[in-house]
Backbone bond lengths (Angstrom), bond angles and torsions (degrees), N, CA, C in turn:
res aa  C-N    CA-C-N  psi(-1)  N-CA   C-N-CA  omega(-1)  CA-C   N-CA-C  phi
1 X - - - 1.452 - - 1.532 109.87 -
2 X 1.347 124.17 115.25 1.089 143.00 135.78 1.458 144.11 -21.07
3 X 1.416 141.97 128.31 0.998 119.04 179.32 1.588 96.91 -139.89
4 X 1.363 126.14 174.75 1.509 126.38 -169.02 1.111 106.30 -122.96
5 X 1.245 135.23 152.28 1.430 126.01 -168.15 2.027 102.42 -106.63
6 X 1.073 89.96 -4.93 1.611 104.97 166.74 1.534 107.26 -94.01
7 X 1.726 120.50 118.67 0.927 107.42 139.30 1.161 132.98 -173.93
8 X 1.399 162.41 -131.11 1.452 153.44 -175.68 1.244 118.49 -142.52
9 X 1.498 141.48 141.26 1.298 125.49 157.56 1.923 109.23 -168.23
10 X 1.475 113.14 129.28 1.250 110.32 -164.66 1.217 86.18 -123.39
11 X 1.736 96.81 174.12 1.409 108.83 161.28 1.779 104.84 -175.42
12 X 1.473 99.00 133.50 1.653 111.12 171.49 1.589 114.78 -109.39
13 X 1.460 100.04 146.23 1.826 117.30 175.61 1.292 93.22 -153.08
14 X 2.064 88.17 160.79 1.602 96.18 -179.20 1.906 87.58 -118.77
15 X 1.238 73.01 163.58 2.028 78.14 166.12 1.488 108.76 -178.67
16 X 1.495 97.91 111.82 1.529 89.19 -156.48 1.295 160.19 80.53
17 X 1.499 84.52 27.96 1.608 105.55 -157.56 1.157 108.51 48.95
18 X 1.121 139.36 73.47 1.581 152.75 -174.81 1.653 102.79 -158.13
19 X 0.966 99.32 119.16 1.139 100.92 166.21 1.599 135.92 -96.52
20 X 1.174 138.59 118.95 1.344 139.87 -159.64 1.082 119.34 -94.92
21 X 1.893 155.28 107.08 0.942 144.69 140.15 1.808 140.40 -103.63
22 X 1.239 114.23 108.13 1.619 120.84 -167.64 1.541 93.28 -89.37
23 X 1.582 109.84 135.73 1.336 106.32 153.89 1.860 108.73 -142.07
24 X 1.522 106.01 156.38 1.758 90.26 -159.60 1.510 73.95 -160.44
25 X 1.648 100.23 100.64 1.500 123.47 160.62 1.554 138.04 -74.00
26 X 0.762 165.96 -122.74 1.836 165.90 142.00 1.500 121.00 162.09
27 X 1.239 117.59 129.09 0.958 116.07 160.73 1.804 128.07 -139.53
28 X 1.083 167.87 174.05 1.199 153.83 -91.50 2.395 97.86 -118.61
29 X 0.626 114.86 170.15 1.223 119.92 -179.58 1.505 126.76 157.27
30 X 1.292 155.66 144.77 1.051 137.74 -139.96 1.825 104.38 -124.34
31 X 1.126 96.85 6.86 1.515 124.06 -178.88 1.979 125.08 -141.96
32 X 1.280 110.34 128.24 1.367 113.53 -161.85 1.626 93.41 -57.51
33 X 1.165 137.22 117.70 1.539 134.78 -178.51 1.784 111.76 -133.67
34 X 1.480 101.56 82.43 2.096 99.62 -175.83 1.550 83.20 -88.61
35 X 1.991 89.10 155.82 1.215 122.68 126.88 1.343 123.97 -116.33
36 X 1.309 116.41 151.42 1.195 135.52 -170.41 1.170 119.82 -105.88
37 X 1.475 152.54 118.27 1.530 142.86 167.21 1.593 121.82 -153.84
38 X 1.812 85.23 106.05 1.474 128.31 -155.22 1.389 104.57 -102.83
39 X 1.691 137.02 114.95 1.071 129.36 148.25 1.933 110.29 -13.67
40 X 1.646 87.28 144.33 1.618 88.74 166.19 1.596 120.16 -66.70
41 X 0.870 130.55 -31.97 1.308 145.48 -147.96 1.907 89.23 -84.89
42 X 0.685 123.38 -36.96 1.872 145.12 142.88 1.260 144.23 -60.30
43 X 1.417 105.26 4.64 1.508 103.94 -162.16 1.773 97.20 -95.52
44 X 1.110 126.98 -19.23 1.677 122.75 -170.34 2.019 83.47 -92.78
45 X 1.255 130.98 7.22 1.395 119.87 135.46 1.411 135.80 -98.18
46 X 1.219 96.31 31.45 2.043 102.02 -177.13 1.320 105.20 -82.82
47 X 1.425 119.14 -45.99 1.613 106.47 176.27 1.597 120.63 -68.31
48 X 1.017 130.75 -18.12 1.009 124.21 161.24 1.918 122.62 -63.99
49 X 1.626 89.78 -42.33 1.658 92.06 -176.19 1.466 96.62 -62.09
50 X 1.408 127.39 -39.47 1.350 125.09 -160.46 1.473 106.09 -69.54
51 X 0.894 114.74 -39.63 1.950 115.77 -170.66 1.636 102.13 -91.47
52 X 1.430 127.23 7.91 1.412 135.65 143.00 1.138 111.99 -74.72
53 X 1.297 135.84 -49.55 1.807 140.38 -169.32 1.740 93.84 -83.20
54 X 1.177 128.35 -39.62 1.213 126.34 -156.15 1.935 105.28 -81.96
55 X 1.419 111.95 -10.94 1.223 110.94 173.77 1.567 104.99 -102.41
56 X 1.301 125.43 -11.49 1.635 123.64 178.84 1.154 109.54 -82.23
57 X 1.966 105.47 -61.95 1.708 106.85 -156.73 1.552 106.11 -87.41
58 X 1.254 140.70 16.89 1.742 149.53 150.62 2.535 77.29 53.53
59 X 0.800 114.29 -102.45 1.456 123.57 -175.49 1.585 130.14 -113.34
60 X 1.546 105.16 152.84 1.219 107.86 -173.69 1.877 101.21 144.26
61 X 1.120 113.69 155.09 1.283 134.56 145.71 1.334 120.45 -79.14
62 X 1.663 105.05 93.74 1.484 121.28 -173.23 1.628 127.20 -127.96
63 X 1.774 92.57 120.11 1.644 84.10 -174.45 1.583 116.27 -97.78
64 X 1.112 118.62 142.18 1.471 111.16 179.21 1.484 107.75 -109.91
65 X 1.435 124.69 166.50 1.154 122.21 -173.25 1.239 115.51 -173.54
66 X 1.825 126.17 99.67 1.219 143.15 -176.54 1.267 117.51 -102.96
67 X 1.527 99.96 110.36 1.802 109.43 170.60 1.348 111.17 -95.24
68 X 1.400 123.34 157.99 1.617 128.58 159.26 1.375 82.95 -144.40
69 X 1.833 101.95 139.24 1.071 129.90 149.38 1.833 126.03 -141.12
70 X 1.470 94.77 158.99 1.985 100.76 170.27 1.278 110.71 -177.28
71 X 1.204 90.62 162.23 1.720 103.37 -172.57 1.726 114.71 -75.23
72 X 1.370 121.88 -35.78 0.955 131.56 168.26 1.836 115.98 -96.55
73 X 1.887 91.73 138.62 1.222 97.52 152.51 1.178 97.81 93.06
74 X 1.559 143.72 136.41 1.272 129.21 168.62 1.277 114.48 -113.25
75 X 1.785 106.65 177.45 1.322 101.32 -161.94 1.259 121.54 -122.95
76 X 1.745 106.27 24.21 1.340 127.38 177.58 1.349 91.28 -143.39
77 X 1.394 117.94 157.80 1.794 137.28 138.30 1.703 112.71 -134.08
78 X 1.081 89.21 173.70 1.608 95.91 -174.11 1.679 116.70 -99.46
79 X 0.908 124.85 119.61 1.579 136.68 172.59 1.554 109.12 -52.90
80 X 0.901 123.45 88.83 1.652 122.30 -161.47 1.527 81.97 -82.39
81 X 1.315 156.66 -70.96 1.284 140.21 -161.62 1.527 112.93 -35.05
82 X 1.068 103.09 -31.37 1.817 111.61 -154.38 1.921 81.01 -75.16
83 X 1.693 113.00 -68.49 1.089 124.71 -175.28 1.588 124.02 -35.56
84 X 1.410 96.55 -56.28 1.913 99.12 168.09 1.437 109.88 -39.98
85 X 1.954 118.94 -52.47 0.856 118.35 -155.46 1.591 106.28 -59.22
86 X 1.430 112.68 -65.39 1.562 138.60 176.17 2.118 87.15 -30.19
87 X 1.195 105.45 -67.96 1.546 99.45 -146.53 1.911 105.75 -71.99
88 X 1.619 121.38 -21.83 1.287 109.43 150.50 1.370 128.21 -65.82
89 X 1.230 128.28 -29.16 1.671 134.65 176.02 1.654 105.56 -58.03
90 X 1.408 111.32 -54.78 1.475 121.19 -159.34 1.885 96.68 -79.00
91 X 1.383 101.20 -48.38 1.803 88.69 -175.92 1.661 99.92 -58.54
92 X 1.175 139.81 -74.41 1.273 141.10 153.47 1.668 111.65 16.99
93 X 1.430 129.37 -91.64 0.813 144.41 146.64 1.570 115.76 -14.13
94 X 0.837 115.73 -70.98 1.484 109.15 176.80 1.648 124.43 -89.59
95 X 1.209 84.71 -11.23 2.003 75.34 155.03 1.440 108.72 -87.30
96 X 1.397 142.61 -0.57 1.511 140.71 -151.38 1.997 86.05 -135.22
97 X 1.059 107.22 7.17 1.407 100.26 -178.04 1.493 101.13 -139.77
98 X 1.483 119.33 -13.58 1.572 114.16 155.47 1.578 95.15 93.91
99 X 1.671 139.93 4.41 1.268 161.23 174.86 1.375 117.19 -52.02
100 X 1.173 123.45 75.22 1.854 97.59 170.01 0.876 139.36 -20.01
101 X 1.184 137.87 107.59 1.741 145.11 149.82 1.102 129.26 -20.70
102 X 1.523 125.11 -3.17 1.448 118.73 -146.34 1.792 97.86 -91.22
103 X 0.957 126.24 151.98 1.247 163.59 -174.93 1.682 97.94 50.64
104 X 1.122 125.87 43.64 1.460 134.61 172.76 1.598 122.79 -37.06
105 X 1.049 98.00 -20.93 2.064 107.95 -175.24 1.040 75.21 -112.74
106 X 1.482 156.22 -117.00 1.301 108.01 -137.76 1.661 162.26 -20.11
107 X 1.385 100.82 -43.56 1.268 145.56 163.06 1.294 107.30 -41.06
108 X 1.352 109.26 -71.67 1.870 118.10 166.76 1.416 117.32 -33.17
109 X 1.566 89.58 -67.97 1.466 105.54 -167.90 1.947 110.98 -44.71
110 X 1.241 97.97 -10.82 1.779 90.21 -169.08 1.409 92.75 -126.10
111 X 1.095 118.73 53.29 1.557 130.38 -179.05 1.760 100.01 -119.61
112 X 1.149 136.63 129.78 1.569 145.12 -157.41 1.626 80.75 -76.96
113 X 1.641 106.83 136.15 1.640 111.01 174.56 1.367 119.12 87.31
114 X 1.077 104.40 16.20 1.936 103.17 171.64 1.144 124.18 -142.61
115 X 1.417 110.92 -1.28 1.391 139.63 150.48 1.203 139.25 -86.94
116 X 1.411 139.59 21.58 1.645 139.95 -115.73 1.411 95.26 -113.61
117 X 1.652 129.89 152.85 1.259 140.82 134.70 1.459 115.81 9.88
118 X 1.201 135.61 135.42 1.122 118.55 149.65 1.419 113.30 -113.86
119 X 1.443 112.21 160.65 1.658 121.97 -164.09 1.840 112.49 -45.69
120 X 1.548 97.40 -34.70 1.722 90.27 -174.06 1.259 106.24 -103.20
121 X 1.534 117.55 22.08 2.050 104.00 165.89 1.598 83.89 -105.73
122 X 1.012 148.35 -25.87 1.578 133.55 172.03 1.196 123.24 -116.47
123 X 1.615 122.57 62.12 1.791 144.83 171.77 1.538 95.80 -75.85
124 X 1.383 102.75 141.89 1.339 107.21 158.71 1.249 141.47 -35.70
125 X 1.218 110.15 -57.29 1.653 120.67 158.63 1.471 134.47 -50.02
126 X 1.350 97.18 -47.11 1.870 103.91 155.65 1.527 110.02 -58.28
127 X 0.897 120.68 -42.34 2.017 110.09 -179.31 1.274 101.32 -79.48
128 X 1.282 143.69 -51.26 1.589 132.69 151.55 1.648 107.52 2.56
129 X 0.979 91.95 -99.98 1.246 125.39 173.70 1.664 111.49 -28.03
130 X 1.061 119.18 -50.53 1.248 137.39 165.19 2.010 108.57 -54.62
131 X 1.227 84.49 -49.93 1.976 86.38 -175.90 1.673 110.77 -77.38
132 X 1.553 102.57 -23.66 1.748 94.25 179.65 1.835 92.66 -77.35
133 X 1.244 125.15 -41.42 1.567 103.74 -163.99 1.480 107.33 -78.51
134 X 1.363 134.89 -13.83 1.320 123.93 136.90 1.164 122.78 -21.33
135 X 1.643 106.48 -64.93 1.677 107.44 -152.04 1.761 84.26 -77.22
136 X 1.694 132.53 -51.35 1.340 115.69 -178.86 1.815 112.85 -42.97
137 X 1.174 125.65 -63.02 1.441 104.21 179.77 1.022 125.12 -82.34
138 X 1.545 138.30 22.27 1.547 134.54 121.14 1.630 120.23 -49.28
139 X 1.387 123.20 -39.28 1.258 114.22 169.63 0.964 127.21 -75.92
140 X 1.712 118.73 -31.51 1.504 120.42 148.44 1.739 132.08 -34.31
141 X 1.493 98.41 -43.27 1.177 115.85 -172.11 1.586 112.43 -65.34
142 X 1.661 101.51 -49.56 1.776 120.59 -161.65 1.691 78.25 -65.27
143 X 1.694 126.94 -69.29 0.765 121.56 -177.23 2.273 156.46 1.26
144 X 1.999 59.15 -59.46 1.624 63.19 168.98 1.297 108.78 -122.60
145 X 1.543 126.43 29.26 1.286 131.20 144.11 1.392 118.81 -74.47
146 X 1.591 102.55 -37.43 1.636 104.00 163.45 1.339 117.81 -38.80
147 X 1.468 106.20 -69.49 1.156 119.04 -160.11 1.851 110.00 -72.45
148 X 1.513 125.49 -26.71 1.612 118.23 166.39 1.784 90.34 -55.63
149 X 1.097 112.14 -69.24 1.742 117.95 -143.09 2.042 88.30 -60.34
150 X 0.995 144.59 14.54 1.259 147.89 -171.81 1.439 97.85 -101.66
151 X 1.491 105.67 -45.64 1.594 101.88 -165.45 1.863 106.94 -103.07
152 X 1.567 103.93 0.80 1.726 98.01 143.67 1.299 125.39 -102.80
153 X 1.183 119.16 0.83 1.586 109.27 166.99 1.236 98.27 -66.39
154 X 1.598 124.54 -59.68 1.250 112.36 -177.46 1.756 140.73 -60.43
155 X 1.303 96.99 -13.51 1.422 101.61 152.78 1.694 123.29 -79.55
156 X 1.534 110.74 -33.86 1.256 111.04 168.01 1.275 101.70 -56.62
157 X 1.564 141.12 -73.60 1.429 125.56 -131.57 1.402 97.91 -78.89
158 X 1.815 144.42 -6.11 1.193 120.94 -167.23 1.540 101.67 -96.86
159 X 1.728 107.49 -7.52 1.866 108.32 172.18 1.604 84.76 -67.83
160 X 1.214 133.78 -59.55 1.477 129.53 -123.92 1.993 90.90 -78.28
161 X 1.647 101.90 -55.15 1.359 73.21 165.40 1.249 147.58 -61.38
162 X 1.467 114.46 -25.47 1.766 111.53 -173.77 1.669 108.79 -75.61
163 X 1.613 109.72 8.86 1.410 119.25 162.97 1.400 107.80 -68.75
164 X 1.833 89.91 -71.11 1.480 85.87 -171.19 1.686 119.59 -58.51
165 X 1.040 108.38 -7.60 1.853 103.96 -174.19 2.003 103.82 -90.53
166 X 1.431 97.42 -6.29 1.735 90.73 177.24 1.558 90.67 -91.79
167 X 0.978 127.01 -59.51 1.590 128.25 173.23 1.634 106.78 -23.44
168 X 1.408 139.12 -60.05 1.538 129.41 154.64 1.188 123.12 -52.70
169 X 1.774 114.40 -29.07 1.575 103.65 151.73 1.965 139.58 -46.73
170 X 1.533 79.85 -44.52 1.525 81.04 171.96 2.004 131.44 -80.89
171 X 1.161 90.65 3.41 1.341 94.37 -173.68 1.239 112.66 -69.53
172 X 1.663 131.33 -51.42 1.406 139.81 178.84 1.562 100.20 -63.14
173 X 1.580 129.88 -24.59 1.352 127.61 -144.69 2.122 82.02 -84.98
174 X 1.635 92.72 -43.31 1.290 112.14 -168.78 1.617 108.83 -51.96
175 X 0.788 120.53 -63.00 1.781 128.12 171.01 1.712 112.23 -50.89
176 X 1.183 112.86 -34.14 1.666 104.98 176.34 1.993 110.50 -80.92
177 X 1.401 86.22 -24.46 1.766 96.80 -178.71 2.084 102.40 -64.05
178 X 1.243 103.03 -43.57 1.508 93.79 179.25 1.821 108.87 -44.01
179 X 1.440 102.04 -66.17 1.500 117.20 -168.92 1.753 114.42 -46.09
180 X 1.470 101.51 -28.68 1.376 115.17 174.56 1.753 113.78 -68.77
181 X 1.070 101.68 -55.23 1.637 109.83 -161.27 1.587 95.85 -84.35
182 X 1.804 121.90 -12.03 1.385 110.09 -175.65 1.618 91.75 -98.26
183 X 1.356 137.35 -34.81 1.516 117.37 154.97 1.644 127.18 -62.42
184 X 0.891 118.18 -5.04 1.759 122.19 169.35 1.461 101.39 -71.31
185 X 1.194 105.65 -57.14 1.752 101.14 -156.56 2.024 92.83 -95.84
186 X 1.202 123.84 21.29 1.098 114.66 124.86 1.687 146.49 -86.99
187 X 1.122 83.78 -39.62 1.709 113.64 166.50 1.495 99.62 -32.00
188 X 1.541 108.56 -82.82 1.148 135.62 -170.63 1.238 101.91 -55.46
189 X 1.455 136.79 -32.29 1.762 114.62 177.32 1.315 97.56 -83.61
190 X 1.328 137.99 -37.11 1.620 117.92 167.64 1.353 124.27 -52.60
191 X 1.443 127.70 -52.41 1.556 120.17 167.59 1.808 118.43 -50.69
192 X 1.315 112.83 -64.10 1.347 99.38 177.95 1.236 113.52 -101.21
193 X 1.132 136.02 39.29 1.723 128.68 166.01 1.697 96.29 -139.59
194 X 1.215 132.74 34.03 1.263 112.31 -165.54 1.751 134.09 -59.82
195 X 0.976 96.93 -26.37 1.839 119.65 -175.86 1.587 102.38 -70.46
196 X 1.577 111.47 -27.23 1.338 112.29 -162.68 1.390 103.98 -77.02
197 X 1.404 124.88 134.28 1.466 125.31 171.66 1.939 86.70 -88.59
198 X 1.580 102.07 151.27 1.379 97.74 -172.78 1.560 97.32 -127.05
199 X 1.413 116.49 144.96 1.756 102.62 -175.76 1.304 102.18 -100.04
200 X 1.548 92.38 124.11 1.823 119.86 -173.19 1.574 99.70 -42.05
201 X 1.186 137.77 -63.73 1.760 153.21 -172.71 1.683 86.66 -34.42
202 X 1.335 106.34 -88.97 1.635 126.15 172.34 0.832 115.31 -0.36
203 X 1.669 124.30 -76.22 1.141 162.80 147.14 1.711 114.01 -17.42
204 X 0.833 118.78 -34.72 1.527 128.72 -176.44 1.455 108.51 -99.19
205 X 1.621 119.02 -32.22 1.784 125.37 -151.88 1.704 62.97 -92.38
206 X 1.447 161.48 -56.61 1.223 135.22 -103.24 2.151 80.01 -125.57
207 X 0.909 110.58 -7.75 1.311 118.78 -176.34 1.511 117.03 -77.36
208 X 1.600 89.44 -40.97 1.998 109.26 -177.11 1.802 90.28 -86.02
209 X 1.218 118.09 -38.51 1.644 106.23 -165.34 1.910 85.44 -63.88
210 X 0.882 112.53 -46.96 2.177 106.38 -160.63 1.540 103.76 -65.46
211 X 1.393 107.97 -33.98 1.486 118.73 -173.66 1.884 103.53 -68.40
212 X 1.124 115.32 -57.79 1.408 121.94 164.35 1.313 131.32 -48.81
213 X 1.176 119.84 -14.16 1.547 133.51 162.19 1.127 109.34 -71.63
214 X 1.708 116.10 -39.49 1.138 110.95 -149.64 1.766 99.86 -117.73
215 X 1.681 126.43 13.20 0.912 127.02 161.97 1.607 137.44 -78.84
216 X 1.445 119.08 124.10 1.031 128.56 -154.59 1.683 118.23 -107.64
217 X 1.162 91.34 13.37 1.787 98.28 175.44 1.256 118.42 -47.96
218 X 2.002 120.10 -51.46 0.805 112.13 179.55 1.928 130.28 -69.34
219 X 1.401 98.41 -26.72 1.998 107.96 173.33 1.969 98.05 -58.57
220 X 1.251 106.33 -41.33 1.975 102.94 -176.46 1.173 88.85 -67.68
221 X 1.373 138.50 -77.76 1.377 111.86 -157.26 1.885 133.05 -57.71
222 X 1.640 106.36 -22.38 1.099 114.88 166.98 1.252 126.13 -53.17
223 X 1.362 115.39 -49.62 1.176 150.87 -141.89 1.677 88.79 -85.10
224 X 1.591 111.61 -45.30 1.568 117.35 -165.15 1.689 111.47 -77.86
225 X 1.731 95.48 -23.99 1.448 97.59 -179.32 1.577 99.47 -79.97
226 X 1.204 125.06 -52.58 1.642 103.55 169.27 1.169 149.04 -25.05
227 X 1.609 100.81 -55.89 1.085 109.82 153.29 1.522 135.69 -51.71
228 X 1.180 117.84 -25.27 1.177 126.99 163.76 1.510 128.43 -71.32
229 X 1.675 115.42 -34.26 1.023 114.17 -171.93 1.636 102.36 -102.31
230 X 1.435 126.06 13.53 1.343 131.53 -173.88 1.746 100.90 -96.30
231 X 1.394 102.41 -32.67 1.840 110.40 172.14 1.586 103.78 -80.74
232 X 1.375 129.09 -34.02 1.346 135.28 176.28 1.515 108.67 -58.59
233 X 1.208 112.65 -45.37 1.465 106.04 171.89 0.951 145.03 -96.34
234 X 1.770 114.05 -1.39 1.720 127.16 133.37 0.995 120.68 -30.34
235 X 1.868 119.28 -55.56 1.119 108.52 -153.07 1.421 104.82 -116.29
236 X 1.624 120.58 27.29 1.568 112.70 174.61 1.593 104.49 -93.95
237 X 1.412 87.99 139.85 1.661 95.28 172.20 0.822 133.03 -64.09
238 X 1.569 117.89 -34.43 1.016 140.28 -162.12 1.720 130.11 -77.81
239 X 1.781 91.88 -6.59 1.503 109.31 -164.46 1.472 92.03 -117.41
240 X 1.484 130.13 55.61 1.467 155.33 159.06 1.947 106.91 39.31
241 X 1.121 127.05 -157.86 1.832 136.28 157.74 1.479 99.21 -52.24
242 X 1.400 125.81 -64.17 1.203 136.75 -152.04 1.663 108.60 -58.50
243 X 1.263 144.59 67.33 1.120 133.82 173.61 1.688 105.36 -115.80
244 X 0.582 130.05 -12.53 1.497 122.58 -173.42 1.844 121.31 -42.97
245 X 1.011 81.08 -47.31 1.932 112.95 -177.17 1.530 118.65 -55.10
246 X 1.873 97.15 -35.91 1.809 108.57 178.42 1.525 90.15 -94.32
247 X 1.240 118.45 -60.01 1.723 110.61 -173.08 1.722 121.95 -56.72
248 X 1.577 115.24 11.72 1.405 124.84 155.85 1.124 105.84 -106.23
249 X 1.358 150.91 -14.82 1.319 159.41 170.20 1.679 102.73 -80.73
250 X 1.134 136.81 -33.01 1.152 154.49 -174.01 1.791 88.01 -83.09
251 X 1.358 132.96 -102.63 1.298 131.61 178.12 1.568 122.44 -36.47
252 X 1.125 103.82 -11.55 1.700 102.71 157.88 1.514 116.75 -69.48
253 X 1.532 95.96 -54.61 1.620 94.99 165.90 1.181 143.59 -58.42
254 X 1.287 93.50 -3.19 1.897 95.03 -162.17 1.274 81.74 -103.78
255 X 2.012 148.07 -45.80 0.814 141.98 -177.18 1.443 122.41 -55.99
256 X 1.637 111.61 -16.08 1.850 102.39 -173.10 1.618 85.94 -81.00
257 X 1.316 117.48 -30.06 1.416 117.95 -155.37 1.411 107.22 -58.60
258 X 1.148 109.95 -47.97 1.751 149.34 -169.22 1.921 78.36 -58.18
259 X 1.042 105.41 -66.46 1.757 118.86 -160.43 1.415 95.50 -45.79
260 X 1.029 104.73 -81.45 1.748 129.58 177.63 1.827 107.91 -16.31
261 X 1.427 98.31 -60.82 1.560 117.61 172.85 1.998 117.61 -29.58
262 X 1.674 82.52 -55.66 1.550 99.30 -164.49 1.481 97.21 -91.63
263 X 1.057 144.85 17.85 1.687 143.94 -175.42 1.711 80.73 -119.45
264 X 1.424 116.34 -57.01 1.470 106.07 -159.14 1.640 105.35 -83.95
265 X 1.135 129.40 -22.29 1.604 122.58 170.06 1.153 137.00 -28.81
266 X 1.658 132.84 -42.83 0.843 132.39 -166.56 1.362 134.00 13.65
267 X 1.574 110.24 48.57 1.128 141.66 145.09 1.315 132.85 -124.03
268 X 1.621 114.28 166.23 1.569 116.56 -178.38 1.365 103.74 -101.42
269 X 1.176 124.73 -24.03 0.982 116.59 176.40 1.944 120.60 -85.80
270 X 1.359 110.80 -21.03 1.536 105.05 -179.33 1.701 91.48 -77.70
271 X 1.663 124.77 -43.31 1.114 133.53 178.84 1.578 112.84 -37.81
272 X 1.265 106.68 -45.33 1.649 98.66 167.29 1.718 109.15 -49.77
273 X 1.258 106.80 -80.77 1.377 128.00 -173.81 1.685 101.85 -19.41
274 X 1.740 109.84 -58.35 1.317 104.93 -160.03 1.705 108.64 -68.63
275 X 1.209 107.00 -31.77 1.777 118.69 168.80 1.173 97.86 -35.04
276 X 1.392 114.77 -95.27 1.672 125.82 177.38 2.002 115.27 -0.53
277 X 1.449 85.36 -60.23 1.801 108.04 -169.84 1.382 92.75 -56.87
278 X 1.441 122.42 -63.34 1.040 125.82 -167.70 1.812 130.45 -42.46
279 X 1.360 82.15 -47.43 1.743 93.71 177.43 1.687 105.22 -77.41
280 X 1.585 123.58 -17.30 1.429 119.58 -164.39 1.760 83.14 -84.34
281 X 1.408 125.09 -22.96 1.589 113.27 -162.38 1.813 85.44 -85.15
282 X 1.479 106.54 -36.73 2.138 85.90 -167.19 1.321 88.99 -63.12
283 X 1.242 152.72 -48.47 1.558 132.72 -128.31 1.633 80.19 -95.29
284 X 1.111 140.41 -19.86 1.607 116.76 174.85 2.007 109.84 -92.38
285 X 1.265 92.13 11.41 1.732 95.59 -179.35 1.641 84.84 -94.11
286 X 1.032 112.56 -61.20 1.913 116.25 179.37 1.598 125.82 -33.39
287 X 1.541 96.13 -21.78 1.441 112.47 -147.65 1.855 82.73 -99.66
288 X 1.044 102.56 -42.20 1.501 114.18 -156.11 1.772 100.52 -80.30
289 X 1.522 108.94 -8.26 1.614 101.19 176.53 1.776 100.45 -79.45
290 X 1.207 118.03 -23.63 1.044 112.18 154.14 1.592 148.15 -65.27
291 X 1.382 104.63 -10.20 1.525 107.98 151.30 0.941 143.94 -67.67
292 X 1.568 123.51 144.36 1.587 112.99 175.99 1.563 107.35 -72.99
């Protein structure tokens, strides 16, 4: 099972005539990277929200975004102690510095501490409430990451097989390639060596050494177990959301293999085949920046 590193998940509650909305977006990144944006009246709960998201969504470029609203009741008052304090310091100050006064309450008003929370926009029960519709649009979220990363496995596994089915392509190609490259380098000692009598034995021991350089049994079978264990680790359970990271470590391998193939071929015709492979491994490297 798959998961997408793109994905969506909301969720609304009331409580208290309050109205609740979580929303927690994603999109691709190669590093776990949140933002957070929390009413004030909430903000000495951001580390908590954060080390909630930070144990679910493992990676991604993710924005989060917590509203509270209601018609009743507000969700600030003003600390008039704090304010006296601020507004004797500052008149002070600027009568002893000769400073205009002019728009002086404003000024205050955006001074840290004279603006604060009030007790009934952050009650216990309202953050309750607040942490279950979290956890509901986290399941929203995982949700339909499930369900994107569902419909690239299945684009992954039909590249991975039409790998393995060029790999049985080359096998017949592979057996006619001997007969080819062992009439070439006869050919070629009759045109330019002609006078030379050549000893047939010789001739054969130096035939298997060039042929053996250039045998590729072992890159197909590598190549086939990859493929095998690249669908094996889609679908193990056991290897948590987080797979993305081994299944690019996995398509690395299959690509030297792939590489290896088309250096050692010395054919045009397996050379097609390995082309083919080649482009079926980038479009599942593309596919896979989309994994979590």
């Amino acid at each position: 099972m798959l998961y997408s590193m793109t994905g969506y998940g909301r969720s609304q509650k009331t409580e208290k005539d309050k109205s609740i909305s979580v929303d927690i977006k994603s999109i691709n990144s190669k590093t776990f990277d949140l933002r957070v944006k929390v009413p004030m009246a909430f903000q000495s709960k951001e580390i908590e929200i954060r080390r909630i998201l930070s144990q679910e969504l493992i990676r991604g470029k993710i924005d989060f975004n917590l509203q509270v609203s209601g018609e009743e009741g507000s969700d600030f008052i003003i600390d008039s102690h704090a304010f006296k304090t601020y507004f004797e310091q500052i008149t002070k100050l600027a009568t002893d510095l000769r400073i205009p006064q002019n728009d002086i309450l404003n000024t205050i008003t955006r001074l840290p501490g004279v603006i604060v929370p009030s007790e009934e926009s952050n009650d216990e029960m309202l953050w309750k409430t607040i942490l279950t519709s979290i956890k509901e649009a986290l399941l929203n979220f995982n949700a339909f990451r499930m369900t994107e990363g569902s419909v690239l496995y299945e684009d992954m596994k039909k590249r991975v097989e039409k790998i393995n089915q060029s790999i049985l392509e080359i096998i017949p190609l592979e057996e006619n390639r001997i007969e080819k490259i062992k009439t070439r380098l006869q050919e070629n000692q009759e045109f330019f060596l002609p006078h030379i009598v050549m000893d047939k034995n010789r001739f054969e021991q130096e035939l298997l050494y060039y042929l053996d350089k250039l045998d590729i049994t072992e890159e197909k079978t590598r190549l086939s177990q990859h493929c095998k264990y690249f669908i094996e680790t889609c679908l193990d359970k056991k290897e948590g959301m987080d797979k993305g990271k081994k299944l690019n470590f996995i398509i690395q391998e299959m690509g030297r293999e792939i590489n290896t193939l088309g250096s050692k071929a010395n054919d045009a015709d397996i050379q097609k085949i390995v082309v083919t492979m080649k482009d079926e491994a980038d479009k599942i490297k593309e596919q896979l920046a989309n994994i979590l």
